[in-house]
LUMVO-453072 format. One record per residue: x, z, y of N, C-alpha, C in turn; residue in three letters. Coordinates in pm, whole numbers, plus 32768, in hexadecimal, padded with zeros to 4 digits. Layout:
// LUMVO-453072
XZYXZYXZYALA
...
//
This chain:
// LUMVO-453072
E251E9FB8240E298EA7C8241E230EAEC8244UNK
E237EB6A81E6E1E4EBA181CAE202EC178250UNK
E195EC7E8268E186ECC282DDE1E2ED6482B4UNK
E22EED9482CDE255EDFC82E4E18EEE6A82A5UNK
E1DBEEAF826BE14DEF34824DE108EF9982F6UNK
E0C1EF9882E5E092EFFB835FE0C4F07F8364UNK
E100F09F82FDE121F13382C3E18BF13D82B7UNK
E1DAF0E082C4E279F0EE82D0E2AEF1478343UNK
E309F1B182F2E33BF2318340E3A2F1FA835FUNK
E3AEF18E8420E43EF184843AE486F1D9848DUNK
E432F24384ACE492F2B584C1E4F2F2FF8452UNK
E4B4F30283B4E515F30C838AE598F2B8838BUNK
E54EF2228359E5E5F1B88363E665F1DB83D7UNK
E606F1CF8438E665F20484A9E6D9F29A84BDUNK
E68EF2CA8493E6D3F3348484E73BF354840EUNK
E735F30783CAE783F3038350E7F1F2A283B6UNK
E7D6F23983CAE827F1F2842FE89CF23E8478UNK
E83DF28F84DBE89EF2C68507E8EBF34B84BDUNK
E8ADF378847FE916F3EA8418E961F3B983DAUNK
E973F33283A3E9E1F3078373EA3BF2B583DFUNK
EA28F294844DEA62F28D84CDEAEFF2E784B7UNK
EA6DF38F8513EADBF3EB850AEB2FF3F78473UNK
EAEEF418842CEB42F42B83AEEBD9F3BE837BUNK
EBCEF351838BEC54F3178398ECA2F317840FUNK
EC47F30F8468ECB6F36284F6ECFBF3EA84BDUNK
ECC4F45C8495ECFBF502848EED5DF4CE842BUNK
ED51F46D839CED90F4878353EE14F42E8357UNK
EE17F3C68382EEA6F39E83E6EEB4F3E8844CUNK
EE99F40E8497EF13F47484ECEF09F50884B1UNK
EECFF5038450EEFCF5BA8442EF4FF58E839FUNK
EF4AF5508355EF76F53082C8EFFEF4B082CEUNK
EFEEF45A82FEF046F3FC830DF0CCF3EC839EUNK
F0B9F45983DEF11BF4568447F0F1F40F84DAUNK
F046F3BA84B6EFE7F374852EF040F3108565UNK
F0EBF33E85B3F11EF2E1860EF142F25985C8UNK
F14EF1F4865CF160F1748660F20AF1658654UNK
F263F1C28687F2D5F1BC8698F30EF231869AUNK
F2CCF2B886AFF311F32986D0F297F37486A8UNK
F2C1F3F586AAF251F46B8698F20BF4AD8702UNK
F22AF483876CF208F4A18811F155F4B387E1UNK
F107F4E98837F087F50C882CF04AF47E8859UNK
F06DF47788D8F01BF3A188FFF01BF35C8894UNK
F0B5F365883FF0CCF2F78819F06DF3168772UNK
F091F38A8756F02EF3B486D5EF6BF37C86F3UNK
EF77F3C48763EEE6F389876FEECBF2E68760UNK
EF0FF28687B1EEF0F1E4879BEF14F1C78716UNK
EF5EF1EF86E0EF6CF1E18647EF19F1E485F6UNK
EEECF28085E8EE77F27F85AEEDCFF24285E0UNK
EDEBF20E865DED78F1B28670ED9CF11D8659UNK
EE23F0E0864CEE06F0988604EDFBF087857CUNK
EDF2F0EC851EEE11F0D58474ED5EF10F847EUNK
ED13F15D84B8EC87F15E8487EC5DF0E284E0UNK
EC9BF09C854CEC24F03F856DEC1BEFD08510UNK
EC9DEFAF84E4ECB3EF3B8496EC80EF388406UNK
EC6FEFD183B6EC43EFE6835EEB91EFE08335UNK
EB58F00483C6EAE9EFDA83EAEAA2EF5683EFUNK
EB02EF078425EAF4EE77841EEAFBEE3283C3UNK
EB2FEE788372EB41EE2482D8EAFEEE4C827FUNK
EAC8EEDD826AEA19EF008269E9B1EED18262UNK
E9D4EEC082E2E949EE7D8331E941EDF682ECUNK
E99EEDCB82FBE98CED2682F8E947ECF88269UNK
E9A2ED558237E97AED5C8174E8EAED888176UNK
E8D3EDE08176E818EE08817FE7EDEDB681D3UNK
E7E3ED9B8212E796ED288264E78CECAE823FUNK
E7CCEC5981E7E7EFEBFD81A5E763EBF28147UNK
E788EC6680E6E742EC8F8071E694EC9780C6UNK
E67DED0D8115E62FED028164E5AEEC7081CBUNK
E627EC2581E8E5E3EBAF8222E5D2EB508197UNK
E5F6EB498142E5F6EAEF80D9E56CEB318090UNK
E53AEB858099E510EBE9804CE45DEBC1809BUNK
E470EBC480EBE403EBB1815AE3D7EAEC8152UNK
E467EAB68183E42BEA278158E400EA0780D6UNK
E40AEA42808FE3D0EA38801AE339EA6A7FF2UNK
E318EA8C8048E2ABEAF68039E2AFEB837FEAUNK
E330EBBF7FD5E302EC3E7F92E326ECD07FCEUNK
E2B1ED187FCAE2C0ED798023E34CEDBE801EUNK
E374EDF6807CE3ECEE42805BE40EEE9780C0UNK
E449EF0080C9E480EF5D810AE4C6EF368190UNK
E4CCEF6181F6E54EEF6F8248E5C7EFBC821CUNK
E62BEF77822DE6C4EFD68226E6D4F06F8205UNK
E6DBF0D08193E70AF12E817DE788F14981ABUNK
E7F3F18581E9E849F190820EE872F21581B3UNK
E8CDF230817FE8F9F2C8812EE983F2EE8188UNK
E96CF36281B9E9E4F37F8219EA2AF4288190UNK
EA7FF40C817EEACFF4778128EB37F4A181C3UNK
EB68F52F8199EBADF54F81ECEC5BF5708188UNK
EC5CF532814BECF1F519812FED1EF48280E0UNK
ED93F49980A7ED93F40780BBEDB6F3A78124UNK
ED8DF3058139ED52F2B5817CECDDF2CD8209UNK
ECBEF34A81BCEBF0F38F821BEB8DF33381CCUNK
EBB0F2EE8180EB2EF2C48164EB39F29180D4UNK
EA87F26280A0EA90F2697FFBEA65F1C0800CUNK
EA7CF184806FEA52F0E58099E98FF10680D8UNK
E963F0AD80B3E8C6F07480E6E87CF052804BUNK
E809F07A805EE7ACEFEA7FF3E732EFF88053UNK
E6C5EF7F8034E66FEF4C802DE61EEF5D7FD4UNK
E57DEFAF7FCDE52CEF977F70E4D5EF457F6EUNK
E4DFEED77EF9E46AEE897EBDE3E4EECE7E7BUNK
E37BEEC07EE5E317EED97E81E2B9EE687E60UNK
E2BCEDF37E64E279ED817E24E2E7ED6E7DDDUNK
E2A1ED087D35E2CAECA27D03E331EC4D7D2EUNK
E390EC157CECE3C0EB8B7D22E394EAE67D15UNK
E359EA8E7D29E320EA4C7CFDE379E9E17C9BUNK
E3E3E9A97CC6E420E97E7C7EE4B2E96F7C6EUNK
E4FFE9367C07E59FE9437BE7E5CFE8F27C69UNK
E5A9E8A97CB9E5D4E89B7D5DE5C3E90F7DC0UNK
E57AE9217DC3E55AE97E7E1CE5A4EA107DC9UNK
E5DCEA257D65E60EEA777D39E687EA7F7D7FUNK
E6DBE9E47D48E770E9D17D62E775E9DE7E32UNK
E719E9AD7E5EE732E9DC7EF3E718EA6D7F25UNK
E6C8EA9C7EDEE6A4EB547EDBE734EB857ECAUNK
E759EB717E88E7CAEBC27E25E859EBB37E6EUNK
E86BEB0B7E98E8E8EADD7ECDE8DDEAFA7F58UNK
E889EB067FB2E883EAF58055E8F3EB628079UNK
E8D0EBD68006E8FCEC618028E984EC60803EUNK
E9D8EC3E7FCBEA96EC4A7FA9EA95EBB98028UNK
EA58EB438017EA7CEAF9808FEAA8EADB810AUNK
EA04EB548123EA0AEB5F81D8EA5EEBB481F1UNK
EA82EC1681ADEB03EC7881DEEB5CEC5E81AFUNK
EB8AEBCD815DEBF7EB9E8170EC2DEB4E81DDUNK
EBBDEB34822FEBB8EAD28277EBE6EB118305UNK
EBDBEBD28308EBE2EBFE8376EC80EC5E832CUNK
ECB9EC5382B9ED24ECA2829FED8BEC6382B3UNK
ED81EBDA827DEDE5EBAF8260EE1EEB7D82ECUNK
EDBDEB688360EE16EB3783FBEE41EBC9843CUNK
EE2AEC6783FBEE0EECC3841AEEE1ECEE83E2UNK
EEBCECE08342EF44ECC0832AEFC1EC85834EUNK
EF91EC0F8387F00DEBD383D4F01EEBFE845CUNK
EFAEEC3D848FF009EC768533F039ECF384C6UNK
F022ED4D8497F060EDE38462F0F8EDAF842FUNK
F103ED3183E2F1ACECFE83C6F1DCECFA844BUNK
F1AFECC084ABF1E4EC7D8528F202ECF28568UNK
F1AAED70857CF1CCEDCF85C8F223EE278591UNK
F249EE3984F1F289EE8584C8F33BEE5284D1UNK
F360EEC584C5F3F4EE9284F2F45CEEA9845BUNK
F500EE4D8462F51CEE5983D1F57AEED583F9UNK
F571EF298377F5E1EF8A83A1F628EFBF82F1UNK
F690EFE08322F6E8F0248289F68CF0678245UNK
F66AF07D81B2F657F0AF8146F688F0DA80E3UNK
F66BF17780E1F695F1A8805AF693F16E7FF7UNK
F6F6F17F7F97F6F9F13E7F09F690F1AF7EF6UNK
F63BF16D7E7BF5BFF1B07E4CF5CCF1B87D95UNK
F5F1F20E7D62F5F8F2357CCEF557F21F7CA0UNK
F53AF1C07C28F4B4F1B67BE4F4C9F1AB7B5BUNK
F49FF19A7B0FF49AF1657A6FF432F0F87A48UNK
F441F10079D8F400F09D79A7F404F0F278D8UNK
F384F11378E4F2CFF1217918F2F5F180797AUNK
F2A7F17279FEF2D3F1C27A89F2B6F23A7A6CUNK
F2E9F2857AC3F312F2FF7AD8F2AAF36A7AD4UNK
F248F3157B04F1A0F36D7B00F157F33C7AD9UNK
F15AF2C57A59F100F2A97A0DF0FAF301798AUNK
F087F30B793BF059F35878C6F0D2F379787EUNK
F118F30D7867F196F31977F3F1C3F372781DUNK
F1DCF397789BF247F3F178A4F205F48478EDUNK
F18FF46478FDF154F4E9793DF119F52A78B9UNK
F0EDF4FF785FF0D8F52F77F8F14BF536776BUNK
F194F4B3778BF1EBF4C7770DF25DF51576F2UNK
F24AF5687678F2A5F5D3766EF35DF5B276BAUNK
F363F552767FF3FAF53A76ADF41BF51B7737UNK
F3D2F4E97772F3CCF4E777F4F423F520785AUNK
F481F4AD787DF4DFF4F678D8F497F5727931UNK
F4EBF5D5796FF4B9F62179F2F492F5DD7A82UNK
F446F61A7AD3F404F5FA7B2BF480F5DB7B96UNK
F487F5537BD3F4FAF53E7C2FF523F5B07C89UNK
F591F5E17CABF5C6F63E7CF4F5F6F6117D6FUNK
F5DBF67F7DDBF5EEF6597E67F580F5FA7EAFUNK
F594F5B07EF7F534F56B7F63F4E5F5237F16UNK
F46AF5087F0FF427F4B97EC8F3C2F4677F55UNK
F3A5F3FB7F25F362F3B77F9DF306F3697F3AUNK
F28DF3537FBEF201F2F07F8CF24BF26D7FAEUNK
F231F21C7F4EF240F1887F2DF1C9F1327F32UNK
F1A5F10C7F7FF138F08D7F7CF15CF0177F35UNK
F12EEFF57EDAF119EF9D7E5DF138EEF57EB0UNK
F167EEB47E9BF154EE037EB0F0D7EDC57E5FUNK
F0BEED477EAEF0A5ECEF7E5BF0ADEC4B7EB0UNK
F0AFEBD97E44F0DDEB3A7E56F084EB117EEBUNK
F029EB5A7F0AEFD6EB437F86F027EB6E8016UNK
F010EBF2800FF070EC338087F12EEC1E806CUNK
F168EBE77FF6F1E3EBCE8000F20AEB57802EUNK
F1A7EB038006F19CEA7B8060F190EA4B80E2UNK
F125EA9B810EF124EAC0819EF19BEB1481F4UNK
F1E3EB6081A8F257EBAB81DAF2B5EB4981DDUNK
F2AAEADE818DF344EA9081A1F33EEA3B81E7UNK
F2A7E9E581FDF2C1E998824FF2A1E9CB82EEUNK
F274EA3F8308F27AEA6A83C8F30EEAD983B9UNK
F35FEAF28373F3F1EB3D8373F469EB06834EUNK
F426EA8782D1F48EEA618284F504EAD28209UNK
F54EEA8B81CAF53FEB16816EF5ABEB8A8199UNK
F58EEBE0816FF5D6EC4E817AF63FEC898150UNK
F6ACEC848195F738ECAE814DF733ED2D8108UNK
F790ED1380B6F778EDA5805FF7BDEE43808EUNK
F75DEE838063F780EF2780ABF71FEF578135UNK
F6B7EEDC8129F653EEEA81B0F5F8EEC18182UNK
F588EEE681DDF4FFEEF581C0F48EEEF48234UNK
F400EED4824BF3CFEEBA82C8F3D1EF6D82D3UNK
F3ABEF8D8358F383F030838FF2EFF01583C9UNK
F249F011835FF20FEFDA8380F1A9F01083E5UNK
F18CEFB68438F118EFD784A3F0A2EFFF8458UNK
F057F0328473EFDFF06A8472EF6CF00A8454UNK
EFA2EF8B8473EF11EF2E848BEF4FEF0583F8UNK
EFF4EEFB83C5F03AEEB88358EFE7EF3682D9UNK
EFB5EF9982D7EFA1F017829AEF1BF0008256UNK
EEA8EFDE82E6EE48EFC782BEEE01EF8582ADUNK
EE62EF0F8278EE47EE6A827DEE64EE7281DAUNK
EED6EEC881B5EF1DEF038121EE9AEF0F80CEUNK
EE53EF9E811DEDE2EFE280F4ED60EF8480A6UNK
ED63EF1C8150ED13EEB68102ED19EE6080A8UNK
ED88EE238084EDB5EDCA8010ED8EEE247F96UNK
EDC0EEA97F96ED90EEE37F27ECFAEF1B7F05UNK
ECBAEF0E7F67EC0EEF227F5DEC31EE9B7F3CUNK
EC1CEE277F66EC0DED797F25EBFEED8D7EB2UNK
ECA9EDBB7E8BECC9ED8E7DE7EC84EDE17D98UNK
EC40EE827DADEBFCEEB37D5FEB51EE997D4BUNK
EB51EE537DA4EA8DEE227DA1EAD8ED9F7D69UNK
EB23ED6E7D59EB2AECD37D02EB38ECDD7C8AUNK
EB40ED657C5AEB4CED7D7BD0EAE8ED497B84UNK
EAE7ECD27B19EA4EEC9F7AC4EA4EED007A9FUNK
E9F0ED797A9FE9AEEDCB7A5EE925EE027A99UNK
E8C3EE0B7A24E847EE3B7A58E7F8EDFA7AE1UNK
E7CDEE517B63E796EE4C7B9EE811EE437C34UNK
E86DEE477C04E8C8EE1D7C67E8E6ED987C68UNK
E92AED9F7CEDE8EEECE17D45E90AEC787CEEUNK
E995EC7B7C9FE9D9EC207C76E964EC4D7BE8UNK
E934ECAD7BC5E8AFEC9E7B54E873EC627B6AUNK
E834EC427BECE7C6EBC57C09E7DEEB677C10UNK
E85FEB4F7BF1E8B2EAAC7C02E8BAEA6B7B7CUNK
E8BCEAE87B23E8D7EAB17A96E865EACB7A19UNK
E802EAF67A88E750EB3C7A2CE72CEAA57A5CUNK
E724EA667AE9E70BE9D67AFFE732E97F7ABCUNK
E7B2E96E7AA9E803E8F27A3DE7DCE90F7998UNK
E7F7E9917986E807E98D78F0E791E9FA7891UNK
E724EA0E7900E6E1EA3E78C5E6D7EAEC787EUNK
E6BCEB0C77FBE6A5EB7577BFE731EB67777AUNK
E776EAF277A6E840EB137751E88CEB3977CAUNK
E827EB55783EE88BEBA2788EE8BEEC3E7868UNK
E862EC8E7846E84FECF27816E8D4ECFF77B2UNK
E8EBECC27728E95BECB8770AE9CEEC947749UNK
EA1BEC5777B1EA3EEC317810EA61ECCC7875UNK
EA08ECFC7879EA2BED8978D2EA5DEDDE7868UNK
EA2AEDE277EDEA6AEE36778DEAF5EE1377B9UNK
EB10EDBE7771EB9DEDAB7776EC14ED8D77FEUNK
EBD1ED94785AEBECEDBC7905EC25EE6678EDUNK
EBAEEEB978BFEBD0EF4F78C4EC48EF747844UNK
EC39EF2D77E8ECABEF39779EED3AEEFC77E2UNK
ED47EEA17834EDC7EE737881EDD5EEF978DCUNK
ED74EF367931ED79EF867995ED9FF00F793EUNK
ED6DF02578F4EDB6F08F7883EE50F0997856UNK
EE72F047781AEF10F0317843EF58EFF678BFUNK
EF2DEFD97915EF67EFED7999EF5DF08579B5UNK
EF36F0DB79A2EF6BF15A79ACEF8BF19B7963UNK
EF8AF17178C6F022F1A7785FF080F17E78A5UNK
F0C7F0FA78C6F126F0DC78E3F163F0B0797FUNK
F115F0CD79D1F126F0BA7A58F127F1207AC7UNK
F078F1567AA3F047F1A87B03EFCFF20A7ACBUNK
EFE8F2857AC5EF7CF2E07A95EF04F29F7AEDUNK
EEEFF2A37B8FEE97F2757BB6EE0BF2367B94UNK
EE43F1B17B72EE11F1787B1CED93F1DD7AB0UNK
EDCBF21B7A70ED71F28B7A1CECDBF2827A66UNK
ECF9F2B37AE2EC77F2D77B20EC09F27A7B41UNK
EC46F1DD7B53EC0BF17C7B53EBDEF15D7AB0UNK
EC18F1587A56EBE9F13979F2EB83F1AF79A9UNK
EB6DF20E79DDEAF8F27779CAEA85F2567A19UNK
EA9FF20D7AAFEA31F1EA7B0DE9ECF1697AB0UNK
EA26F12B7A98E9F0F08C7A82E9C8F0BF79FAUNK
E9F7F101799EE99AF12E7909E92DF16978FFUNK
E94EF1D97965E8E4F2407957E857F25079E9UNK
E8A0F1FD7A46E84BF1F97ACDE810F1477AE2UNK
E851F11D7B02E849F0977B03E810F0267A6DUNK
E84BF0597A04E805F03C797DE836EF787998UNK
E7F8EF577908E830EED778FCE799EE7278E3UNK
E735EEAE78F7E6BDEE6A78EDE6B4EE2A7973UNK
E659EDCF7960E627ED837A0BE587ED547A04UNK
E544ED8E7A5EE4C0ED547A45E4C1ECCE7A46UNK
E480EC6D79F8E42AEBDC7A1DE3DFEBC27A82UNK
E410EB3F7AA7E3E6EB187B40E33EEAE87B01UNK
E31DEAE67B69E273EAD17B61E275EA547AF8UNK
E2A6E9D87B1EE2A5E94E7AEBE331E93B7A97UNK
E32EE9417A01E3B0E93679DCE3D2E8CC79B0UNK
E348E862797EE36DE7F27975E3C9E79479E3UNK
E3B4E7AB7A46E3EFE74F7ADAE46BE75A7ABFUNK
E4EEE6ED7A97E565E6DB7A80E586E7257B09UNK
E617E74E7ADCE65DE74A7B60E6A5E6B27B8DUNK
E6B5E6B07C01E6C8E61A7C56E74FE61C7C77UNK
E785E5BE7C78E81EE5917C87E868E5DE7D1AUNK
E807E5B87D67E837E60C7DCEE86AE6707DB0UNK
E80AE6F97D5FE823E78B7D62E89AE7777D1CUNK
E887E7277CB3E907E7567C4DE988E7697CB5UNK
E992E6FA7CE7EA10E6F87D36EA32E7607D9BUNK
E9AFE7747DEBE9AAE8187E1BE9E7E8887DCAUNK
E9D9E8727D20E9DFE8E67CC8EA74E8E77CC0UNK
EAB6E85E7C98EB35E8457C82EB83E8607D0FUNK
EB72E8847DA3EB96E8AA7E09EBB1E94C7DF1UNK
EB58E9947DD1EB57E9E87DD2EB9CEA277D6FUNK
EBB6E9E87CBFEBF9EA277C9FEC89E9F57C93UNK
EC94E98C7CCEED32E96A7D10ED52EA017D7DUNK
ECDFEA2B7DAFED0EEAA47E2FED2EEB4D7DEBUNK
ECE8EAFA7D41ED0EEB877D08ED5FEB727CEDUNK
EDB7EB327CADEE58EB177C55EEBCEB1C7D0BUNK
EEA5EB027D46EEC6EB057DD3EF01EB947E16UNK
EE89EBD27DF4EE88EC487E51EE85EC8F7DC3UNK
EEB8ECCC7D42EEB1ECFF7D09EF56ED357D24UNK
EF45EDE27CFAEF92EE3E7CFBEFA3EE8E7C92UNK
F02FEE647C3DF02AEECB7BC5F01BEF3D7BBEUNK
F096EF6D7C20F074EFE97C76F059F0167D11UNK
EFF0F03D7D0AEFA3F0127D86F002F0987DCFUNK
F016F10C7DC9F082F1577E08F0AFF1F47D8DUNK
F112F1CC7DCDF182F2317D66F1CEF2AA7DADUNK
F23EF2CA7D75F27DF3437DBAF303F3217D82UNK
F368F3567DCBF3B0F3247DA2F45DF3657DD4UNK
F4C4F3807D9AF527F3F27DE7F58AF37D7E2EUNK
F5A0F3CD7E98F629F3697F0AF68EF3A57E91UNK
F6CBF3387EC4F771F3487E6AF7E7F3377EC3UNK
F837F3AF7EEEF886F3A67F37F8EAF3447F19UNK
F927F3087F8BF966F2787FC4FA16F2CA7F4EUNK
//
């Protein structure tokens, strides 16, 4: 295991730490309503300490993953960046900088995978107390379309119905991971109801959707190092056509989307450096590591990761 730098500023790390602390604390209780059950000030406050602690933890766990894998391997790398935004979630997630080489398509696929892993490993038991604590209660019928309501088609297209009238509400997106888990600690849900979710259920949400967007094969993102290991310089094509799926998922789903498919084109890019040794096959093991992981993308994938959407009176 290679040595940490002498020059490493962990007062910054730290402090980023804690600014994104506060920052998902302020922005659940001042943006999301903070309470566990009521709007009472106590109860706003434990609320919002549990949706940043838990969001933290699943952070953490993810950079640290990437981090300790990064180190047993021998390549230098960063401590934990933390990005604290003050709206939103509070935060823009974590990375880790690599500044060595990777040596090889193993040590790639464990670089790359530790990350979506280990904070699956701390979301998904994180998820099932947030089902357990959340309670079922009546739900508005919710008016949507199909291409949705705030995807391109209709935010740009001339014909485009008008903008829903009256109450409109944030919709948090599903997916086959967390609906699975909802049925078997609730069992299913009669119709006209819906969970009222806890805080820990919020930012357990949060995390599934950091997962599923670093599992994206593209470029230099995680699930990129999963598929620059297996398939080489045809990963690159492979992410092309990732950003072209993510492109019409927000013609027809979710404008959202848009912004991701500008990050991964224009920031993230679809190139991947070569590991030091490219001859060295990858080994049966990783593959199966690889095939874990992108079972966790088809898993945890969200067409629309969140929408808007008008109540429709009863």
């Amino acid at each position: 295991m290679s040595e940490p730098k002498r020059n490493e500023r962990l007062w910054l790390h730290a402090a980023l730490f804690i600014g994104t602390l506060g920052s998902t604390f302020f922005t659940f209780f001042t943006q999301s309503g903070g309470g566990v059950e009521s709007t009472e000030l106590v109860d706003k406050l434990w609320g919002s300490a549990f949706f940043s602690g838990s969001v933290m933890l699943i952070l953490g766990a993810h950079e640290m993953g990437h981090f300790l894998m990064a180190r047993r391997h021998g390549v230098d790398s960063s401590w934990p960046y933390f990005i604290p935004l003050p709206i939103g979630f509070g935060t823009m997630g974590a990375v880790i900088r690599l500044r060595g080489r990777i040596p090889t398509r193993d040590a790639l696929v464990d670089i790359g995978a530790a990350g979506p892993l280990g904070g699956l490993l701390v979301c998904i038991p994180l998820w099932c107390v947030g089902v357990w604590l959340s309670h079922v209660s009546p739900s508005p019928d919710l008016r949507d379309t199909f291409p949705g309501q705030f995807s391109l088609w209709h935010v740009v297209g001339s014909w485009s119905d008008a903008a829903p009238s009256g109450d409109v509400v944030q919709v948090f997106g599903d997916n086959l991971l967390g609906l699975g888990l909802q049925w078997l600690i609730k069992g299913p849900l009669q119709p006209g109801t819906d969970l009222f979710a806890h805080p820990v259920l919020v930012a357990s949400w949060f995390g599934l959707l950091v997962t599923m967007l670093n599992l994206l094969p593209v470029g230099q993102l995680d699930g990129g190092h999963l598929t620059h290991a297996w398939f080489g310089e045809r990963a690159e094509l492979m992410g092309r056509v990732v950003a072209g799926v993510i492109l019409v998922a927000a013609l027809l789903f979710s404008s959202s989307w848009l912004v991701w498919f500008l990050l991964v084109t224009f920031v993230v890019k679809f190139r991947h450096p070569p590991v030091v040794d490219e001859s060295v096959p990858l080994s049966r093991s990783r593959k199966v590591v690889c095939l874990i992981c992108f079972a966790m993308t088809v898993l945890t994938f969200m067409p629309t990761p969140l929408r808007f959407a008008a109540m429709v009176s009863p």
